[in-house]
Structures are given as structure tokens and as C-alpha cells.
Backbone as CSV, one residue per row, in Angstrom:
resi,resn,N_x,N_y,N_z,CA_x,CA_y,CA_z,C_x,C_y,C_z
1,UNK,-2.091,-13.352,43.774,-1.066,-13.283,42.762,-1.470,-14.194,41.598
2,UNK,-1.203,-13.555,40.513,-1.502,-14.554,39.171,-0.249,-14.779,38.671
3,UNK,-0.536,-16.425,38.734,0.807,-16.750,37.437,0.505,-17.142,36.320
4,UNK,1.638,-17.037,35.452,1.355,-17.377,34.030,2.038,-18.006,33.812
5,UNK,2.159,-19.429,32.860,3.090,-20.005,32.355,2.731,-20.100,31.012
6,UNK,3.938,-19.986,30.172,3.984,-19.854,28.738,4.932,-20.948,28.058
7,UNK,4.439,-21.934,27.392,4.968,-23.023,26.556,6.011,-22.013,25.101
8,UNK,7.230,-21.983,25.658,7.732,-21.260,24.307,7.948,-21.976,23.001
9,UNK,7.965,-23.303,23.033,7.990,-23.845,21.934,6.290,-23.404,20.864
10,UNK,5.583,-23.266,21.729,4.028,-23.145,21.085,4.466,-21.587,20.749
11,UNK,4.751,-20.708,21.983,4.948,-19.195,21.286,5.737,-19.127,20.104
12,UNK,6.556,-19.608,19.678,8.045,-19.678,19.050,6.965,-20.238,17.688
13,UNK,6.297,-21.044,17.793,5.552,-21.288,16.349,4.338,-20.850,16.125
14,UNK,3.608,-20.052,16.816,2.400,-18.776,16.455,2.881,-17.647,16.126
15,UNK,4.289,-17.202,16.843,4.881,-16.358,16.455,5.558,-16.802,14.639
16,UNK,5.527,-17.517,14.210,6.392,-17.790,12.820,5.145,-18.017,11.831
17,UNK,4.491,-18.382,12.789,2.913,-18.461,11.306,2.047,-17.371,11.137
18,UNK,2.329,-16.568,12.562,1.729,-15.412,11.855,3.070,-14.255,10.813
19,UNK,4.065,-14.700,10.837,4.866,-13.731,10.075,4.870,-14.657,8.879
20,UNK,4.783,-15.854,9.025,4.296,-16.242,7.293,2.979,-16.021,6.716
21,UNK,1.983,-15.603,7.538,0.821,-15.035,6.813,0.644,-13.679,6.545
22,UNK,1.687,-13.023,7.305,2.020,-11.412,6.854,2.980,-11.304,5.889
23,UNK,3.826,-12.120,5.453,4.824,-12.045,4.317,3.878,-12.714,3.066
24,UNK,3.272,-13.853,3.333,1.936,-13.981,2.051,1.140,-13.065,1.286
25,UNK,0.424,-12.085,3.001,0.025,-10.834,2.483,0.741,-10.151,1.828
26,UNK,1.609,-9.725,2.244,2.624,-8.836,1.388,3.245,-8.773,-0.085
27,UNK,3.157,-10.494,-0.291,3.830,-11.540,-2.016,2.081,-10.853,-2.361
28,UNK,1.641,-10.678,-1.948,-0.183,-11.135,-2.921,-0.495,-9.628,-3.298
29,UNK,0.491,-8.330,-3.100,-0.327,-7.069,-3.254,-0.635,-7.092,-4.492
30,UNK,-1.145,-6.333,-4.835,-1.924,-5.755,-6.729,0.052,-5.605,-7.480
31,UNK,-0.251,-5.807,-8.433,1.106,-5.286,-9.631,0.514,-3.933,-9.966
32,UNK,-0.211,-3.286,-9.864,-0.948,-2.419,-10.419,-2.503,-1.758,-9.969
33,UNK,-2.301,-1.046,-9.854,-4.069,-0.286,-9.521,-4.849,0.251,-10.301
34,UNK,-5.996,0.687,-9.825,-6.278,1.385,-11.602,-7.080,2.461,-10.517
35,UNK,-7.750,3.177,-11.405,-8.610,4.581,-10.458,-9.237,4.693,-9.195
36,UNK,-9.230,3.699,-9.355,-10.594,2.805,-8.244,-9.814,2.841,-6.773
37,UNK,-8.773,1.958,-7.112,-7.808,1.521,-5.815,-7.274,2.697,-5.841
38,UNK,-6.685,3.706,-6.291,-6.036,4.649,-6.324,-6.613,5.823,-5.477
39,UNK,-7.915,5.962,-5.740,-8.897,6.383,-4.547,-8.959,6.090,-3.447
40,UNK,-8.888,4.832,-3.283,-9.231,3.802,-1.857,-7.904,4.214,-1.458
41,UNK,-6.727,4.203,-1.957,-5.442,4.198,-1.527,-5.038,5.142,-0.664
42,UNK,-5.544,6.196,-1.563,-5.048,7.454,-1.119,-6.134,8.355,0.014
43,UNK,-7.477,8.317,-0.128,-8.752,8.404,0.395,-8.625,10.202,-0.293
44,UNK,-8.551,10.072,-1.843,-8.883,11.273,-1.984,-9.745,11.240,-3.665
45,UNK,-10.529,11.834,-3.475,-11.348,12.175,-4.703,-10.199,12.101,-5.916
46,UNK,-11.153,11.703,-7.284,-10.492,11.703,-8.157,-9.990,12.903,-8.560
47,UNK,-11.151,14.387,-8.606,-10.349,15.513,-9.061,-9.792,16.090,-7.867
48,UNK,-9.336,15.389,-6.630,-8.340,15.934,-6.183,-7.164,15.273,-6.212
49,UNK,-7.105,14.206,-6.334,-5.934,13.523,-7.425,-5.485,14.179,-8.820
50,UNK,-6.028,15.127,-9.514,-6.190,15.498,-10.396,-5.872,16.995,-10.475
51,UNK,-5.871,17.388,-9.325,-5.894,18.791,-8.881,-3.823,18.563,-8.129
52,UNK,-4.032,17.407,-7.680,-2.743,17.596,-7.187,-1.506,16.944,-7.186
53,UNK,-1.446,15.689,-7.695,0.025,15.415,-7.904,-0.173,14.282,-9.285
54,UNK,-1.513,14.074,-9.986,-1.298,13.336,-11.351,-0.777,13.643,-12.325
55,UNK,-0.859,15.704,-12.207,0.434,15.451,-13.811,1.923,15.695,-13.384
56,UNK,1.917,15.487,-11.852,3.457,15.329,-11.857,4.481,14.281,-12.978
57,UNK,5.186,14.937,-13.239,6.255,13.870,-13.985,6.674,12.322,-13.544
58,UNK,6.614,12.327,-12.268,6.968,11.514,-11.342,6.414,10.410,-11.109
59,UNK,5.181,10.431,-11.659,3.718,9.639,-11.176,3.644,9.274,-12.177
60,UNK,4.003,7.475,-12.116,3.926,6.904,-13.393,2.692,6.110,-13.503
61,UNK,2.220,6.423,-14.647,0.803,5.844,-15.061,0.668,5.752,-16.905
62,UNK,-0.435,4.519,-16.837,-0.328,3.947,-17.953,-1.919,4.132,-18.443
63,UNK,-2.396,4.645,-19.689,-3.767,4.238,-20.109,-3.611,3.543,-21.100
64,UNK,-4.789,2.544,-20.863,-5.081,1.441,-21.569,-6.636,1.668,-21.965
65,UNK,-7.213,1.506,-23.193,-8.178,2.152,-23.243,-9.035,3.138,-22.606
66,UNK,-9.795,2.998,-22.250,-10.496,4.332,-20.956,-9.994,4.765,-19.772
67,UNK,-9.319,3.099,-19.384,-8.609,2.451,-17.873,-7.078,3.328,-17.761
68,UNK,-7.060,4.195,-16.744,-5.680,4.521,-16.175,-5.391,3.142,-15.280
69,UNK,-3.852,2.789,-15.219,-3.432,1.761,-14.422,-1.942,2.645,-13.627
70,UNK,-1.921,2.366,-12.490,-0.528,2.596,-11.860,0.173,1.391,-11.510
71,UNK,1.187,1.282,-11.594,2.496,0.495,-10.372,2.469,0.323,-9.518
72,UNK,1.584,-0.576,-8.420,1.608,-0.404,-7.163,3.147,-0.341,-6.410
73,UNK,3.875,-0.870,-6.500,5.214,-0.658,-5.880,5.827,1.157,-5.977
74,UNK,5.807,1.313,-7.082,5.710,2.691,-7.720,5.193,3.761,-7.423
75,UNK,3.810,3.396,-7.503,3.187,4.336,-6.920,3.272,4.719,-5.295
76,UNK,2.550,3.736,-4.666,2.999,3.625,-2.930,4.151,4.491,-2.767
77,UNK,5.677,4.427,-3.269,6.685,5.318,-2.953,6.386,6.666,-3.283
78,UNK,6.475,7.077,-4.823,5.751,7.998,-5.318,4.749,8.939,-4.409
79,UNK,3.920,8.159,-3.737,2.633,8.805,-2.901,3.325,9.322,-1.116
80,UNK,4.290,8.060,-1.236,5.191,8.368,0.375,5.916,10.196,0.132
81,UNK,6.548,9.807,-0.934,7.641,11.138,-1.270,6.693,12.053,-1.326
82,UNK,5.804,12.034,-2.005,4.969,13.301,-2.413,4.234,14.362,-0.856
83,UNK,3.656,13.094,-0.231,3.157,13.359,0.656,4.504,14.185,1.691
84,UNK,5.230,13.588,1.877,6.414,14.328,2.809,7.046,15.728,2.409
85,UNK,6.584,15.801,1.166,7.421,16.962,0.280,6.475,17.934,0.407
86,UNK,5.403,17.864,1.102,4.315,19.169,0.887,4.317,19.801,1.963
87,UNK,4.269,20.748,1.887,4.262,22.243,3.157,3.207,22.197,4.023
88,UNK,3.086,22.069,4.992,1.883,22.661,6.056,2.262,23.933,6.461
């Protein structure tokens, strides 16, 4: 038989530092993406980004000289809805 004994005061504070290093992660995302991440994001080619939901109305994006930029907060939802709204 194996026993285990577990110090909960030690669990009780690995458990709280790792949810403060996942709420850090979370304060630190991008304000914004630009083509690049938007790719990585989504894992789809640019002209199929292009082919399929960039001139939606919905999909807010900004150019700044050459540079398209999105909303990461924005977008992320945007990409949730879109994705759920399509037919298989």
C-alpha cells in the first residue's frame, strides 16, 4: 500500500502562484495583432483569410501604412463567432 501525505498549506500556495502566473499571462496579451499573428492565430493562410471572413463587416481592422493591425480582444471574439456560425 502507498501512502501519501500532502502539506495543504504548501498545496494552497502552488496552487495561488500558479493562478497568478496565469492571470499575468493573460494582463500581458498583444492590444493588437498585425498579419503575422493573425496567421499564427488562426493557422490559416493569408489568402484564406482573405477568401473568407476579412471583408466581413464585422472584422475590425485598421491599416496603418502597408501594416494591417487587429484588436486582439476583438478579434479573438470576432474569430470565436465566426467560426461557430459556419456550416459543416
Amino acid at each position: 500500500m502507498i501512502t501519501v501525505n500532502i502539506d495543504e498549506k504548501e498545496a494552497i500556495k502552488l496552487v495561488h502562484e500558479k493562478i497568478a502566473k496565469l492571470v499575468k499571462e493573460a494582463e500581458t496579451e498583444y492590444v493588437f495583432w498585425d498579419s503575422v499573428e493573425l496567421r499564427k492565430r488562426t493557422c490559416m493562410s493569408w489568402n484564406a483569410i482573405l477568401d473568407t471572413f476579412f471583408h466581413d463587416p464585422r472584422f475590425k481592422k485598421t491599416k496603418i501604412g502597408k501594416k494591417w493591425y487587429f484588436p486582439a480582444k476583438e478579434t479573438r471574439l470576432f474569430l470565436e463567432t465566426w467560426l461557430f456560425e459556419q456550416s459543416y
